[in-house]
C-alpha positions as a Python dict, from the first residue, in 0.01 Angstrom:
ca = {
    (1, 'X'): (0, 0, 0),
    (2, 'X'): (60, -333, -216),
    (3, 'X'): (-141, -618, -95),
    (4, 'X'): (81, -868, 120),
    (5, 'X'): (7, -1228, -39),
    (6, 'X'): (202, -1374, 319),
    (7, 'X'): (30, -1142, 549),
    (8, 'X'): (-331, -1038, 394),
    (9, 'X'): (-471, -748, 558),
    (10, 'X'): (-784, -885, 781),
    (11, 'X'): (-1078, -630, 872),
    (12, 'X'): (-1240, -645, 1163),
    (13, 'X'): (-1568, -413, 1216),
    (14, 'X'): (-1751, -342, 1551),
    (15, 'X'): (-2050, -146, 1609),
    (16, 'X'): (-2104, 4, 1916),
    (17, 'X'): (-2370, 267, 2063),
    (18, 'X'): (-2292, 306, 2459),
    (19, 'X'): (-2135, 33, 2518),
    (20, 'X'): (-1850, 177, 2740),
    (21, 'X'): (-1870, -95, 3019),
    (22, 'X'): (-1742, -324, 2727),
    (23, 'X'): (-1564, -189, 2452),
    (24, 'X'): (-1202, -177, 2607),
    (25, 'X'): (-1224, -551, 2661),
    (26, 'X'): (-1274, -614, 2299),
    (27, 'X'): (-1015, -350, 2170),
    (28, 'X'): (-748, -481, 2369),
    (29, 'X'): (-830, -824, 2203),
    (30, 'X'): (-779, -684, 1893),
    (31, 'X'): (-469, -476, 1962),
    (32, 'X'): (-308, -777, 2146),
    (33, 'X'): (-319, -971, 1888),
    (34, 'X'): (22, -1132, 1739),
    (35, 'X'): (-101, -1101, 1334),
    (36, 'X'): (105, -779, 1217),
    (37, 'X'): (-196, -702, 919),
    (38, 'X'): (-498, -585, 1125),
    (39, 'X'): (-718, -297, 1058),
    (40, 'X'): (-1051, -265, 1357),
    (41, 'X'): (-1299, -32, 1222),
    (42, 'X'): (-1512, 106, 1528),
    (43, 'X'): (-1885, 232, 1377),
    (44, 'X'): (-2000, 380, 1683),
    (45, 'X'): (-2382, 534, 1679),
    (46, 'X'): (-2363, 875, 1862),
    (47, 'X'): (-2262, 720, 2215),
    (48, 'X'): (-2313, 964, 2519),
    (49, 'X'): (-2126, 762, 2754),
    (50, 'X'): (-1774, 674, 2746),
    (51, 'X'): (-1700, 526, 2458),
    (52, 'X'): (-1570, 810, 2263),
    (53, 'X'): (-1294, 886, 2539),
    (54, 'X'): (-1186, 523, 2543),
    (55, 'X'): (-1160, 547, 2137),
    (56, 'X'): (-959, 837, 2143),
    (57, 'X'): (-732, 627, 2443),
    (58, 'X'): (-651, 397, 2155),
    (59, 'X'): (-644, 508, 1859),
    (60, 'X'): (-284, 549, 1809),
    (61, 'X'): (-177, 238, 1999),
    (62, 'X'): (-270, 28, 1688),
    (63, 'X'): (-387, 2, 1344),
    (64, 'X'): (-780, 181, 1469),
    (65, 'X'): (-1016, 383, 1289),
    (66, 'X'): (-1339, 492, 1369),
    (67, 'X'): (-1653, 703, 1327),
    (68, 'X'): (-1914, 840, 1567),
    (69, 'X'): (-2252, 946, 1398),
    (70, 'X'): (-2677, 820, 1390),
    (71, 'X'): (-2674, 517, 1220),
    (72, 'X'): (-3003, 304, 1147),
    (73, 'X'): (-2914, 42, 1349),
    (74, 'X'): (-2683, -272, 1427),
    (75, 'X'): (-2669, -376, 1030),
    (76, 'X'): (-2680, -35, 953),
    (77, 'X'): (-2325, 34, 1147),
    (78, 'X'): (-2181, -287, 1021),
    (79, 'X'): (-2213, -224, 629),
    (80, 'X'): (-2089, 115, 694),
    (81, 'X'): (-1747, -75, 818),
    (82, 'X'): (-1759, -305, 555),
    (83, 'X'): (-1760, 14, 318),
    (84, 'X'): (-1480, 144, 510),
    (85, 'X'): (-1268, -192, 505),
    (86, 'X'): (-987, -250, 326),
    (87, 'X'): (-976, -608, 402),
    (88, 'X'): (-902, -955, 194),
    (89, 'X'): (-1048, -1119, 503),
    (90, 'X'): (-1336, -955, 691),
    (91, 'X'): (-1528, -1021, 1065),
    (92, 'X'): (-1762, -822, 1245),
    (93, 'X'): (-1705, -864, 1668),
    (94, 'X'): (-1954, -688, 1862),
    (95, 'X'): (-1821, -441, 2107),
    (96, 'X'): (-1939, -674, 2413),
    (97, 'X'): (-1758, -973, 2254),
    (98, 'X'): (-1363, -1033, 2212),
    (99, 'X'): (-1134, -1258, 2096),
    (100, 'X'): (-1013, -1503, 2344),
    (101, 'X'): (-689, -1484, 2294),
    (102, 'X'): (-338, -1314, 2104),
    (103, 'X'): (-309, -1566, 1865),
    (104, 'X'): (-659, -1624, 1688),
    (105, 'X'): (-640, -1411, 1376),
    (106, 'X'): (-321, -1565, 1303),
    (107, 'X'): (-446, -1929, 1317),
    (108, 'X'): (-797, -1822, 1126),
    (109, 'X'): (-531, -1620, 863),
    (110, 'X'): (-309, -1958, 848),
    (111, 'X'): (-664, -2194, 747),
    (112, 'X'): (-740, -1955, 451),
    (113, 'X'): (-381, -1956, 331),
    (114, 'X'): (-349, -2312, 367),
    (115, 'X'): (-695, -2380, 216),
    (116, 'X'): (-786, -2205, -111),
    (117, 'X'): (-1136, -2377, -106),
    (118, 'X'): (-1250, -2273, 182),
    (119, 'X'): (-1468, -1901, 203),
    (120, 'X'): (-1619, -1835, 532),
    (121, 'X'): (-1483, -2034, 907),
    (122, 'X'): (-1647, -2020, 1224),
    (123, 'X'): (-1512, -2212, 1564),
    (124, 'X'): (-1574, -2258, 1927),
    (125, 'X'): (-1636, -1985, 2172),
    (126, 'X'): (-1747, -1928, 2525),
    (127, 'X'): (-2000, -1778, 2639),
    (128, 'X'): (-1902, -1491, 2948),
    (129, 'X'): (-2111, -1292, 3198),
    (130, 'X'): (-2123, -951, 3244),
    (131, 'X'): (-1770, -946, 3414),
    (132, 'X'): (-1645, -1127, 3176),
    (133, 'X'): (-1653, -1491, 3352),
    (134, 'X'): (-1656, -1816, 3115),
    (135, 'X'): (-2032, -1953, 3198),
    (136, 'X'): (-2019, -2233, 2919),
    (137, 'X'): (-1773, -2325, 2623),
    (138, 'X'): (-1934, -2402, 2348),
    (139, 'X'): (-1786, -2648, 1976),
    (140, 'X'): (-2042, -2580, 1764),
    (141, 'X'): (-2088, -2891, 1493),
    (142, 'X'): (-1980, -2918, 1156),
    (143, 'X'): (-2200, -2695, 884),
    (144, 'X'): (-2492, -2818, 715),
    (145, 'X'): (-2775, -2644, 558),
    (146, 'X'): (-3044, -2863, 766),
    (147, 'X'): (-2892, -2753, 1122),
    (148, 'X'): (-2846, -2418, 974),
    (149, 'X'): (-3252, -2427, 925),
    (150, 'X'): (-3308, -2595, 1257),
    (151, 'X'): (-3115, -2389, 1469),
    (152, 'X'): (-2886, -2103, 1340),
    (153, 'X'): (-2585, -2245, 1504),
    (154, 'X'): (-2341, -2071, 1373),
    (155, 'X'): (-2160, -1826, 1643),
    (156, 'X'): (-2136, -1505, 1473),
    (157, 'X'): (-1837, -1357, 1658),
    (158, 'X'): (-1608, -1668, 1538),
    (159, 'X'): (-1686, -1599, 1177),
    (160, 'X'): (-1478, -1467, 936),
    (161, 'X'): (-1447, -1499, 544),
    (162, 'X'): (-1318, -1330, 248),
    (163, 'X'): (-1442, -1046, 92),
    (164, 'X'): (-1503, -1225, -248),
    (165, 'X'): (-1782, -1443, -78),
    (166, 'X'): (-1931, -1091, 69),
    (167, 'X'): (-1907, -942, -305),
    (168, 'X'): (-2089, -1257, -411),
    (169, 'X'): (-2404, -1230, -141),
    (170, 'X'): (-2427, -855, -102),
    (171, 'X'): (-2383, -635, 264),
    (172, 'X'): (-2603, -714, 565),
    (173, 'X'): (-3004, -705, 465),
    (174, 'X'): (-3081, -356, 700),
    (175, 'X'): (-3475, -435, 722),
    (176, 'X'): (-3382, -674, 975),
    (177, 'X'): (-3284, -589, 1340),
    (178, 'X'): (-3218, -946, 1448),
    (179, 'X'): (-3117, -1209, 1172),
    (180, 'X'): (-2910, -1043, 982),
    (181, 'X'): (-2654, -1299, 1098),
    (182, 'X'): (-2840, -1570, 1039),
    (183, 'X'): (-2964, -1463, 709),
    (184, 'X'): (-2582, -1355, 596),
    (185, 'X'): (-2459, -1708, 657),
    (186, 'X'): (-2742, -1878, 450),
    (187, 'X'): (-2687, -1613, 187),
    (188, 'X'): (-2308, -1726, 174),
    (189, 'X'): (-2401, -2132, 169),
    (190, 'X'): (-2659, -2014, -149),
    (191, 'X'): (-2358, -1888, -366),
    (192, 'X'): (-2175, -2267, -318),
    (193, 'X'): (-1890, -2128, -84),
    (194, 'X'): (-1744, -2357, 138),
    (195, 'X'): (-1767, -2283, 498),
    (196, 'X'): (-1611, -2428, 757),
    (197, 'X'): (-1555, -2538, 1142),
    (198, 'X'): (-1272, -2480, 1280),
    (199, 'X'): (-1105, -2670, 1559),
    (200, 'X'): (-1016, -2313, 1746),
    (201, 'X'): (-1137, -2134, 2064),
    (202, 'X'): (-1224, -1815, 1898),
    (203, 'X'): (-1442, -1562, 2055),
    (204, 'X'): (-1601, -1456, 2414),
    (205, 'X'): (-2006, -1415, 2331),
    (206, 'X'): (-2082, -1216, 2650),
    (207, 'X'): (-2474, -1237, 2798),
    (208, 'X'): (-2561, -906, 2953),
    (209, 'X'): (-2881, -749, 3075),
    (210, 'X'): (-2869, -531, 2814),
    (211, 'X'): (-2741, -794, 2516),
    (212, 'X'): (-3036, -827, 2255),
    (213, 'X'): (-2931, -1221, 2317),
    (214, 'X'): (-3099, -1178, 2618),
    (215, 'X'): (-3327, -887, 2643),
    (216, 'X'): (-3464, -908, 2368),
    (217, 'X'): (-3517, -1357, 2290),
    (218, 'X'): (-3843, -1364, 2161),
    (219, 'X'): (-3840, -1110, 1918),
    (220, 'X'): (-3481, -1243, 1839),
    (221, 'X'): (-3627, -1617, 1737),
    (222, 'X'): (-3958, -1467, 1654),
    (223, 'X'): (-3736, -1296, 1328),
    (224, 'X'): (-3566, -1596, 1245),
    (225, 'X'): (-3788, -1810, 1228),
    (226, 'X'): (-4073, -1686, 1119),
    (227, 'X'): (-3876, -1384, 878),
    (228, 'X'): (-3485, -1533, 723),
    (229, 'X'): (-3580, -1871, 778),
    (230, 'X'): (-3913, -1902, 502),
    (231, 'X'): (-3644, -1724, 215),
    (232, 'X'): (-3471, -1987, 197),
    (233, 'X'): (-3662, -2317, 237),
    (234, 'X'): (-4016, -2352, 164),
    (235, 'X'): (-4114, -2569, 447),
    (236, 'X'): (-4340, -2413, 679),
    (237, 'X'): (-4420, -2672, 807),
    (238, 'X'): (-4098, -2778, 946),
    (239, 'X'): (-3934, -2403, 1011),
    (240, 'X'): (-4273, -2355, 1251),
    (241, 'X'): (-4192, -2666, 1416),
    (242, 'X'): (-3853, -2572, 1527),
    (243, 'X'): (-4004, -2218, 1618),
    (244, 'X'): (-4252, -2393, 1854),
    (245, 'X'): (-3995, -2615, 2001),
    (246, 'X'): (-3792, -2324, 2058),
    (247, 'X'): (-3993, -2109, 2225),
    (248, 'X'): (-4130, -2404, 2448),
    (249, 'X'): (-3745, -2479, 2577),
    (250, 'X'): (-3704, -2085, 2600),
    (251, 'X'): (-3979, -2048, 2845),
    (252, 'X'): (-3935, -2369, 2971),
    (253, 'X'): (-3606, -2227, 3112),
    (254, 'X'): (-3746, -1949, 3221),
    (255, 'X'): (-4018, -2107, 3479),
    (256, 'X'): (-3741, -2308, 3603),
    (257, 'X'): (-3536, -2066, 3663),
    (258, 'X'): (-3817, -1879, 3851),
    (259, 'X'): (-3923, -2173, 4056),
    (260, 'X'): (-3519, -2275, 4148),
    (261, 'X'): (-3332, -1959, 4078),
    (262, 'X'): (-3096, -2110, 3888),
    (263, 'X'): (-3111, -2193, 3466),
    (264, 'X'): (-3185, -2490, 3345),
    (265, 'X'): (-2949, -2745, 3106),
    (266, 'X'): (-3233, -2838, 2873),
    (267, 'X'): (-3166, -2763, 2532),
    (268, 'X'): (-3368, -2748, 2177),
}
């Protein structure tokens, strides 16, 4: 198939290892959307549950592929997608997160048309509960390096950007289980690409018990901080600093939310 300069073909990867409570949320915001040129890759890890029966639902309904076998992990599954993608423009979504609504790959497709320059977008997004309900909407602020250092703001399921960027910086680093994210998008401002916000509601982040966002916080900020953060700026001093602050809001929030059951609005 030729490539379509009016229509490029955009990739979009999940990974997913049991995740059946979720998964059919975030294909249907794939298949819904109104862009014809889609391809979702689905890396799945061996699921037991039923993922593989809700795969098999879809898979003809729309422009799906997918795999079910071990993988290494998270990053692991990802760069196995990226492999698989045929893509001009590429996105990972986690299979707990979804677009938010029909017409957001079209709008993110129209930006990189429109704009040569530009290599790698990210927008707003809210962030859901388990059943899905918007707790907060978040506009995350323009991009700069320094805020990228201080507090890893960018939302991965609102990114996307071309596959020459991703040529450029090399697949997701698999020795990390936590910041590969974070170390991806400081990987892509190293090679001079221009990334940029987006006025657009893109993506639902859902919080779940079992979401590493939330079961799994320490060792989640511990990593960034302390392991992608010191590759790319030599001051300790100043990455520990924002580590400490961090973790003193993090559990800050968490005694008030054990002493009045409810969490608090303080943020770092």
């Amino acid at each position: 198939m030729k490539p379509d300069p009016q229509n490029p073909l955009v990739s979009i990867i999940t990974p997913s290892y049991n995740q059946a409570e979720f998964i059919e949320t975030n294909i249907l915001s794939i298949s819904r959307q109104q862009y014809p040129n889609i391809e979702h890759i689905v890396v799945d890890g061996g699921s037991s549950d039923a993922t593989l029966h809700i795969l098999k639902k879809h898979e003809n309904t729309y422009n799906l592929r997918w795999v079910s076998e071990p993988d290494n992990g998270q990053a692991h599954a990802i760069n196995k997608g990226f492999d698989m993608a045929g893509g001009d423009i590429l996105a990972y979504l986690n299979s707990d997160d979804s677009y938010i609504n029909s017409k957001v790959i079209g709008s993110v497709v129209d930006c990189f048309k429109a704009n040569a320059n530009i290599d790698m977008v990210y927008g707003s997004y809210n962030i859901t509960n388990s059943e899905g309900a918007v707790v907060r909407h978040i506009k995350p602020p323009l991009f700069s390096f320094r805020l990228l250092l201080k507090s890893g703001f960018i939302p991965q399921p609102t990114v996307f950007l071309r596959r020459t960027v991703l040529s450029k910086t090399g697949l997701l680093d698999e020795s990390l289980h936590y910041g590969m994210d974070l170390d991806l998008w400081f990987r892509v401002h190293k090679t001079n690409a221009e990334i940029r916000r987006l006025d657009l509601d893109i993506a639902n982040f859902r919080l779940h018990s079992q979401s590493k966002t939330v079961s799994q916080t320490a060792k989640l900020i511990r990593e960034g901080y302390l392991t992608v953060r010191p590759r790319y700026s030599a001051n300790m001093l100043r990455i520990r600093y924002y580590y400490l602050r961090v973790l003193l809001v993090m559990y800050l929030k968490r005694f008030l939310k054990a002493c009045y059951g409810k969490s608090s609005s303080i943020s770092s």
